[in-house]
N, C-alpha and C positions, 0 to 999 in steps of 0.2 A: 722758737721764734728767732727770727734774725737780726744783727744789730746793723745797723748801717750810718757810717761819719763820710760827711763830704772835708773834702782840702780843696782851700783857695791858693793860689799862687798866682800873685800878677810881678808883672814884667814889663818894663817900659822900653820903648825903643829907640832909637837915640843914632844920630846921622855917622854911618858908616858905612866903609862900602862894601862890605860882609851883612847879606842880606839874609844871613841865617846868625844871625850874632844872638838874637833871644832863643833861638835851639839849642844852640850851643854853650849859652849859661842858665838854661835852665835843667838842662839833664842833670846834672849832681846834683841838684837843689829835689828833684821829683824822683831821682836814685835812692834817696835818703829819705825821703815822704816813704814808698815802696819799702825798704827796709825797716824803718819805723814800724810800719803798720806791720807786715808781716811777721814779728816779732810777736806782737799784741793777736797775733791768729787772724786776722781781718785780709781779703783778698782784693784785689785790684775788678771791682764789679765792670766798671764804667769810668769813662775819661769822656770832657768837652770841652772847648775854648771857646773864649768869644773875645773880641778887640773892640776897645771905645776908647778914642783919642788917640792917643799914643802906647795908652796901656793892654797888652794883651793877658787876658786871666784866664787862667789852665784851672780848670776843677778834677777830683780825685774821688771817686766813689767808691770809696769801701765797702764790702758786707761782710759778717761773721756768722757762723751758725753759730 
């Protein structure tokens, strides 16, 4: 049977004129979710984002056999 953990990660955005400024502070943040889990034997199943307001949330779908 397989186990399966979601990860939340939101990120706010904030006026700059670097229009990828929440890509580029969130990769070490979900480099380290990834290494985390991989660790724990659990694989990268599935990734989503969604944006409401200003916040963007990056989800992480694990599965484990």
């Amino acid at each position: 049977m397989k186990k399966y953990k979601v990860e939340s990660l939101i990120y706010y955005s904030k006026i700059t004129l670097d229009s990828k400024h929440i890509a580029k502070n969130s990769q070490k943040d979900i480099q380290e979710k990834l290494d985390e889990y991989a660790q724990k034997g659990y694989r990268l199943a599935s990734t989503d984002a969604t944006s409401f307001g200003s916040a963007v949330y990056i989800y992480l779908y694990f599965e484990k056999l």
